[in-house]
N, C-alpha and C positions, 0 to 999 in steps of 0.2 A: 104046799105052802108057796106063799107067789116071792117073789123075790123081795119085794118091799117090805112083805109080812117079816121071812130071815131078814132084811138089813134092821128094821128097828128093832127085834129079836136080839140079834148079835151086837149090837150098837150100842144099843141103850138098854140093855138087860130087861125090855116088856116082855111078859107072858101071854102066850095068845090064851083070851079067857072066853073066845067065841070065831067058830071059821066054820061059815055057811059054803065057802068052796068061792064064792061072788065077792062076799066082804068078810074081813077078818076085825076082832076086835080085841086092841092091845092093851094092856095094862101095865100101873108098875105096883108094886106092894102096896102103897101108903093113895089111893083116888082119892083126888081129889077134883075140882072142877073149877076153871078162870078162863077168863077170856079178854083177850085182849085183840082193839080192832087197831090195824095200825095202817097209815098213808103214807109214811118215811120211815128212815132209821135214820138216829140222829150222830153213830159215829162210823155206821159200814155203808160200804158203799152200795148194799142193795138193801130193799126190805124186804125180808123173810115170810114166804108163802104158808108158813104156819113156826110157831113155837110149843115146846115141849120141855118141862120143868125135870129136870131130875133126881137123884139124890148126889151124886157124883158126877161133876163134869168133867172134871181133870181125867176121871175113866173112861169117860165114853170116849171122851176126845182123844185118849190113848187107842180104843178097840178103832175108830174112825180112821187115824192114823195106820195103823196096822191092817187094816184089809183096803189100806189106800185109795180114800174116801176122798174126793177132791173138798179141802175145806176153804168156803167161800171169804170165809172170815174168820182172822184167828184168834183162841183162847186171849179173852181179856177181858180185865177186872176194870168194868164199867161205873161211874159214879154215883148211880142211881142203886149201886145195891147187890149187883148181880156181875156172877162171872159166866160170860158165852162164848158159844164160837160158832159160826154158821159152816154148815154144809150139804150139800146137792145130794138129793136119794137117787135111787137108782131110775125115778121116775122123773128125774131133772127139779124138782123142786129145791128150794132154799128151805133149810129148817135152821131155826135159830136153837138153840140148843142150850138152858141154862141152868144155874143154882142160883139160889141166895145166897149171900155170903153173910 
């Protein structure tokens, strides 16, 4: 299992539901599928290199915190609906990280 595979594993509580050894593929209980293309962020200071919907983000951002995840941007309940927080995988990426609220 590669390293990125355990961080969003431990992180965000995904199931590896497919790991050919090259690429692995994650899941969480409830698939779903969105997309969203983005050229800014309109309250952090970077735009995040992918986003990832959870069920609990006050969790993840707890396990994130605990195996001291540099978080790029902190836990906050944005206007538009949703609570994030960004932070850097092991593979330097920004992952924006949210719920609905």
């Amino acid at each position: 299992m590669s390293d990125s595979t355990e961080f969003y594993r431990s992180v965000l509580g995904l199931d590896v539901v497919m790991d050919l050894g090259w690429i692995a593929t994650l899941a969480g209980s409830t698939p779903t599928v969105q997309l969203s293309a983005i050229s800014r962020d309109e309250t952090a200071p970077v735009a995040p290199d992918v986003s990832i919907e959870v069920d609990d983000v006050d969790a993840a951002h707890d396990a994130a915190m605990q195996r001291g995840v540099e978080i790029v941007h902190p836990l906050t309940n944005e206007p538009w609906g949703v609570r994030r927080f960004f932070m850097r995988d092991p593979d330097g990426h920004v992952i924006n990280v949210l719920a609905h609220r």
